[in-house]
C-alpha positions in Angstrom: 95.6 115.7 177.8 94.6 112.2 175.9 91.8 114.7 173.7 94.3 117.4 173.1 96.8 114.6 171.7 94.1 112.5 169.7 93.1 115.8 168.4 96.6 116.9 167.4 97.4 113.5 165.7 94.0 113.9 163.8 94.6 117.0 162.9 98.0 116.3 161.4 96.9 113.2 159.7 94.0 115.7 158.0 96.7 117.9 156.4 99.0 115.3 155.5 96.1 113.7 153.6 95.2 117.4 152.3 98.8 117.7 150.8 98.8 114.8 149.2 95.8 114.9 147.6 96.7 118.6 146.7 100.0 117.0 145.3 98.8 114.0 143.3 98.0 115.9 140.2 101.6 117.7 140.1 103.7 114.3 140.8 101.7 112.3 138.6 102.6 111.5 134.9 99.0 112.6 133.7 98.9 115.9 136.3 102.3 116.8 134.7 100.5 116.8 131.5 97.6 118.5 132.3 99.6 121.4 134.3 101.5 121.9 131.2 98.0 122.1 128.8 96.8 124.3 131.3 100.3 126.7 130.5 100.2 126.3 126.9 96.0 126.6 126.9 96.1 130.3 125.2 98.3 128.8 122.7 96.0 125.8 121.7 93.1 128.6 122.1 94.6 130.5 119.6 96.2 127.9 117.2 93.0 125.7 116.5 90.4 126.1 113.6 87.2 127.4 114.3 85.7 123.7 114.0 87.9 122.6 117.3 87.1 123.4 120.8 90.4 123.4 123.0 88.9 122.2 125.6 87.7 119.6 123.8 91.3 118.9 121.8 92.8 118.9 125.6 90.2 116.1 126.7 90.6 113.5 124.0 94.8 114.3 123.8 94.4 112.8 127.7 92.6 110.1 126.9 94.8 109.3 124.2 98.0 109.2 126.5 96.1 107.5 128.9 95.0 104.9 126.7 98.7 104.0 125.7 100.9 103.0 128.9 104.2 103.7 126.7 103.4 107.6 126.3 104.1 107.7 129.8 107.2 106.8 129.5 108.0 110.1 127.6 109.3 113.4 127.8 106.2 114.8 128.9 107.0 118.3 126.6 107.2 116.0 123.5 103.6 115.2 124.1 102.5 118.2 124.8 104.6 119.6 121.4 102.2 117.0 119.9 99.4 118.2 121.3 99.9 122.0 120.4 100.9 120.6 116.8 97.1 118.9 116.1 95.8 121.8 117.6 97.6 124.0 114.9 96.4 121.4 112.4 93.1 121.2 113.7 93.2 117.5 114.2 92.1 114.8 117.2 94.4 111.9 117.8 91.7 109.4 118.1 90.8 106.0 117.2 89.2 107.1 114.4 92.4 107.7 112.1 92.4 111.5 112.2 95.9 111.8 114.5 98.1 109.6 116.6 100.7 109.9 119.3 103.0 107.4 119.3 106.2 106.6 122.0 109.5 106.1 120.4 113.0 105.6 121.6 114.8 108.8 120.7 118.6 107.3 120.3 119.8 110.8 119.6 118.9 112.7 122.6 118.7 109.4 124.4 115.0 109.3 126.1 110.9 108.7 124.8 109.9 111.1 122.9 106.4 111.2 121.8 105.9 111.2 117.5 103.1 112.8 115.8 101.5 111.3 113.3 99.2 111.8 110.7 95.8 109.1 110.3 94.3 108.5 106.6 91.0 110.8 107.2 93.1 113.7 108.4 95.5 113.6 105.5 92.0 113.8 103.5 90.8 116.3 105.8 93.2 118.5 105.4 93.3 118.2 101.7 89.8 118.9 101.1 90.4 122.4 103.2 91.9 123.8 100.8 88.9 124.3 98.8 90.7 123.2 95.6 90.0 119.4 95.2 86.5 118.4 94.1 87.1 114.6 95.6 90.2 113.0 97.1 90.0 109.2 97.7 92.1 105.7 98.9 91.1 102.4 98.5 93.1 99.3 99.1 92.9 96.7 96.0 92.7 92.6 97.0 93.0 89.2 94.9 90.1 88.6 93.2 89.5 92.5 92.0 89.1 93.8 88.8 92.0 96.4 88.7 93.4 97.8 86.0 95.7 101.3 85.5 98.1 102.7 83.0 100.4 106.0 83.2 101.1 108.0 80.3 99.6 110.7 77.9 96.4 108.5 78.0 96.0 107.6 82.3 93.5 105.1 83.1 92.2 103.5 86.4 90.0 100.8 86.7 88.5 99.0 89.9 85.8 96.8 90.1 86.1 94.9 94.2 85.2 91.8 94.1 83.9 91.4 97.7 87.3 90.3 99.5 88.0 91.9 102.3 91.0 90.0 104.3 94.0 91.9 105.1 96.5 89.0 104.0 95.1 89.4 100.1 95.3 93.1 99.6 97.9 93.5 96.6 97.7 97.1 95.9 96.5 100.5 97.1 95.9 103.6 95.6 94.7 107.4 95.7 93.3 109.6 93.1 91.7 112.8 93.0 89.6 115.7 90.9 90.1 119.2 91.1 87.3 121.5 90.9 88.9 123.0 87.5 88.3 119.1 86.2 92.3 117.9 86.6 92.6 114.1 87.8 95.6 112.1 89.0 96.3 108.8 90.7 98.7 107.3 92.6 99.4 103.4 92.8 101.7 101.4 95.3 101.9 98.1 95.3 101.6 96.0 99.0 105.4 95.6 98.7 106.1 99.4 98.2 104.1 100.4 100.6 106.2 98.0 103.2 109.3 99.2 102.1 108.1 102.7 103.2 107.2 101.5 106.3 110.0 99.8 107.5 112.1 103.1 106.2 110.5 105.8 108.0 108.4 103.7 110.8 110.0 104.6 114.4 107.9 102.4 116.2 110.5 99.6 116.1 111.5 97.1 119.4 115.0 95.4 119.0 113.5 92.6 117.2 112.6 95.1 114.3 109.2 93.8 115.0 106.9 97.4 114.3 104.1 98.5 116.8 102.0 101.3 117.2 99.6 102.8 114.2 101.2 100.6 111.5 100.1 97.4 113.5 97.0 98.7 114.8 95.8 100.2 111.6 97.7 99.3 108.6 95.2 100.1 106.0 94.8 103.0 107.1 98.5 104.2 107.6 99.0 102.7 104.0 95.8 104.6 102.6 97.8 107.5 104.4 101.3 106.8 102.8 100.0 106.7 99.0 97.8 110.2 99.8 100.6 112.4 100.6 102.7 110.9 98.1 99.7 111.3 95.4 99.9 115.1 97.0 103.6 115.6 95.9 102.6 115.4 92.4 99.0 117.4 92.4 99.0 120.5 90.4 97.7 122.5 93.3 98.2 126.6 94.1 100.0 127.1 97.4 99.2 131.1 97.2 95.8 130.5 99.4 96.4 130.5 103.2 94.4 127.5 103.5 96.5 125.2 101.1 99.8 126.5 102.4 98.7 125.6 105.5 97.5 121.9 104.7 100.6 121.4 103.2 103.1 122.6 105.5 100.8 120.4 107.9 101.2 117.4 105.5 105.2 117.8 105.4 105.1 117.7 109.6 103.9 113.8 109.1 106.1 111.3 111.2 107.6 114.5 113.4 108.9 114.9 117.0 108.4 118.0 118.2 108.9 119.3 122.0 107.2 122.4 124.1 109.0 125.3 125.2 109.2 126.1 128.7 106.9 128.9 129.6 109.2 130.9 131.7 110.7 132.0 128.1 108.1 134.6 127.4 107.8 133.2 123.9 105.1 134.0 121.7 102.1 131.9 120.9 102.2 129.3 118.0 104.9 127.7 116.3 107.5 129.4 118.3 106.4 127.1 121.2 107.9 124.3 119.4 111.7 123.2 119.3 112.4 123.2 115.4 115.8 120.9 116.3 113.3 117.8 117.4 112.3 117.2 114.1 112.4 114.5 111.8 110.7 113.6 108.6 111.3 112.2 105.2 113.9 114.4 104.0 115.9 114.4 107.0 118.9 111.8 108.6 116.0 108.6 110.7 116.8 108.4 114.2 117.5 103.7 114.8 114.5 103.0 117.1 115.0 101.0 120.3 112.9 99.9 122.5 113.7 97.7 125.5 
């Protein structure tokens, strides 16, 4: 009678342990995410470029969430939306500037949501796709640099470093580029402009007004980033190849929230997985960022 009971209890302590093991991965934050990669996977499959592996897009998208406590915090479809949206742009979020996901406080529909963003290489990444540039560059000027530049009929750009490479004197940063039928053009911003910009567009705000995220992790590179796509606004480029229409439309989803469509909707594959009403850029009405 005592074996039968001991087994019994053993027994049901086995399952209970087998169910919750078998459960972890739905109720937690990071098997939420990975159930719902695992429904929009044929999407991804079909949406990246030949150079990007899904699986491989899926992997480093985890890490990235996992590496940033605050994502957790959001609507778990917004993350995958930006997800599915560097897969269609063929773009990692990694610590190498490429892509970042970044948790903001969504005032209007009143929850996290998670923002994509573009990083400085992929802007120039995405650029050099289109098979029409010859070079694309950014460089950050500082005190002490020979730096010279004058619009007009007769452009010029001038700049000699002089060594200096702390953060505090940088006074200027620029962009220029060559297209393989010889044009040139250049962009400068001075370290004031390119502030201004941030604190305009930036989501990643507390109360305080204090910013966080990319801008205070990387701030050369998100300002290397800002003075590229507005150097791109103003490049004499054809949008009739595929390739450049795509790197531009990619370019214009910069700063975006985007969420995931349930599954259940027998959508289509592609952009019709993403909610067109969650986003927000440049040209559109900022959503006031608080975070608690």
């Amino acid at each position: 009678m005592t074996t039968a009971s001991t087994s019994t209890v053993k027994n049901a302590i086995k399952t209970k342990q087998e169910q919750a093991v078998t459960k972890a991965p739905e109720t937690s934050f990071q098997g939420l995410i990975t159930n719902q990669l695992k429904s929009q996977f044929k999407a991804i499959q079909s949406l990246v470029p030949k150079h990007v592996t899904p699986e491989r897009l899926c992997r480093i998208s985890l890490n990235a969430v996992s590496r940033n406590p605050n994502l957790m915090n959001c609507a778990p479809e917004t993350i995958v939306g930006a997800i599915v949206n560097c897969a269609s742009l063929g773009l990692e979020p990694n610590l190498l500037g490429h892509a970042y996901i970044v948790p903001f406080w969504n005032n209007k529909t009143g929850k996290m949501e998670a923002q994509f963003q573009i990083g400085y290489k992929g802007a120039l990444d995405l650029i050099r796709r289109t098979g029409q540039v010859s070079t694309i560059s950014a460089h950050e000027v500082y005190e002490g640099d020979k730096f010279e530049y004058a619009y007009g009929l007769e452009e010029k750009l001038i700049h000699i470093p002089s060594g200096e490479d702390d953060e505090a004197k940088i006074t200027h940063f620029y962009a220029a580029y060559k297209l393989k039928d010889g044009g040139t053009g250049f962009l400068v911003m001075n370290k004031a402009q390119i502030d201004k910009h941030r604190d305009k567009f930036t989501k990643s705000k507390n109360k305080q007004g204090t910013v966080f995220g990319p801008w205070a992790d990387h701030y050369v590179s998100m300002a290397l980033k800002t003075v590229i796509l507005k150097l791109i606004k103003y490049m004499p480029i054809s949008i009739e190849q595929n390739e450049t229409q795509t790197a531009m439309e990619a370019l214009d989803r910069d700063n975006t929230v985007m969420t995931v469509k349930q599954p259940d909707e027998n959508l289509g594959f592609g952009d019709a997985y993403i909610e067109s009403d969650y986003v927000v850029n440049d040209h559109e009405e900022q959503v006031e960022q608080v975070i608690e």
